[in-house]
C-alpha positions in Angstrom: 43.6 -57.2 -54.1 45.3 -55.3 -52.4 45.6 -51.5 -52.5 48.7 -49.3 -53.0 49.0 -46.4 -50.8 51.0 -43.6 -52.2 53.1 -41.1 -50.7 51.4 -37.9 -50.1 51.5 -35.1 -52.3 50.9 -31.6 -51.7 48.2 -29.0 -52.1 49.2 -25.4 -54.1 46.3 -24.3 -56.2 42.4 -24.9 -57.2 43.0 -27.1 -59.7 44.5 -29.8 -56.8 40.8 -29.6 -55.5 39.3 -29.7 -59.4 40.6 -33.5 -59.5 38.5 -34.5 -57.0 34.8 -33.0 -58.0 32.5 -35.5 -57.9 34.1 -37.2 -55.2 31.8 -37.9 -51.7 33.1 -37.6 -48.0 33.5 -40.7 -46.2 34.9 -39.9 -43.1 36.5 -37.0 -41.2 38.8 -37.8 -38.5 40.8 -35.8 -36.2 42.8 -35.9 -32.9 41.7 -35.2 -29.7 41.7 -31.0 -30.0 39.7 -31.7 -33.1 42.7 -30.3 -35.0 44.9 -32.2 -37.9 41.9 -33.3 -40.0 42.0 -36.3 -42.1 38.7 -36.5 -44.5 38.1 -39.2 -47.0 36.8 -38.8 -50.1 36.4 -41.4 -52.8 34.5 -41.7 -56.4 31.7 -43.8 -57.9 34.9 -45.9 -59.2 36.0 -46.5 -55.6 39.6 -44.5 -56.3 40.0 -43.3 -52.2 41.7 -39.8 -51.4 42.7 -38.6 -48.2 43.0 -34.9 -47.2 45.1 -34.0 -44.5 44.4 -30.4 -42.9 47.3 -29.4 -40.4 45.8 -27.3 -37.2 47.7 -24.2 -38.9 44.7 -24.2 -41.4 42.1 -23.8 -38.4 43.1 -19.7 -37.8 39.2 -18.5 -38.2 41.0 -16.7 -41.1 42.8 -19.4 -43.5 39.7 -21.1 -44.4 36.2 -20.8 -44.9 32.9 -22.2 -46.7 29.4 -20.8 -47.4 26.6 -23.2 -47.7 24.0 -22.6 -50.4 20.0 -23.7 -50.1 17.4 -23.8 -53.0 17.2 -24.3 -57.2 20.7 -22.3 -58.4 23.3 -25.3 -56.4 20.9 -27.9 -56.7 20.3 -27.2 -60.6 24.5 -27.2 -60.9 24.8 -30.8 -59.2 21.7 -32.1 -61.2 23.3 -31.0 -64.5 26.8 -32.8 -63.5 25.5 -35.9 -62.7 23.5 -35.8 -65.5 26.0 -34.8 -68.3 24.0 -31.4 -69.3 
């Protein structure tokens, strides 16, 4: 079967993001000044999303992330995938 790619649609609050918890990265690609990022995401179900990040996002300002060790994330995801 073949799959139906759809046009894309774009990206103006959280809840855009919210669709997609649960989902795992697959792949990030990007061209050769490691700028316009595509990453692929996709569900247990096998539904495949593609982000695409335009170089304009990559200001050192725009966007950024923290990255959390120990029990209080770990706890979060456990209770998720468990249904708690």
């Amino acid at each position: 079967m073949r799959r139906k790619k759809l046009k894309k649609q774009q990206i103006y609050c959280g809840q855009d993001f919210r669709d997609w918890e649960g989902y795992r990265i697959l792949q990030v690609q990007s061209d050769d000044l490691d700028r316009n990022v595509r990453i692929k995401l996709a569900n247990d179900e096998g539904h495949i999303v593609k982000l695409f990040l335009d170089d304009l996002c990559f200001d050192g300002e725009t966007m950024s992330y923290t990255e959390w060790q120990g029990a209080p994330h770990s706890e979060t995801i456990k209770k998720n995938r468990h249904g708690a």
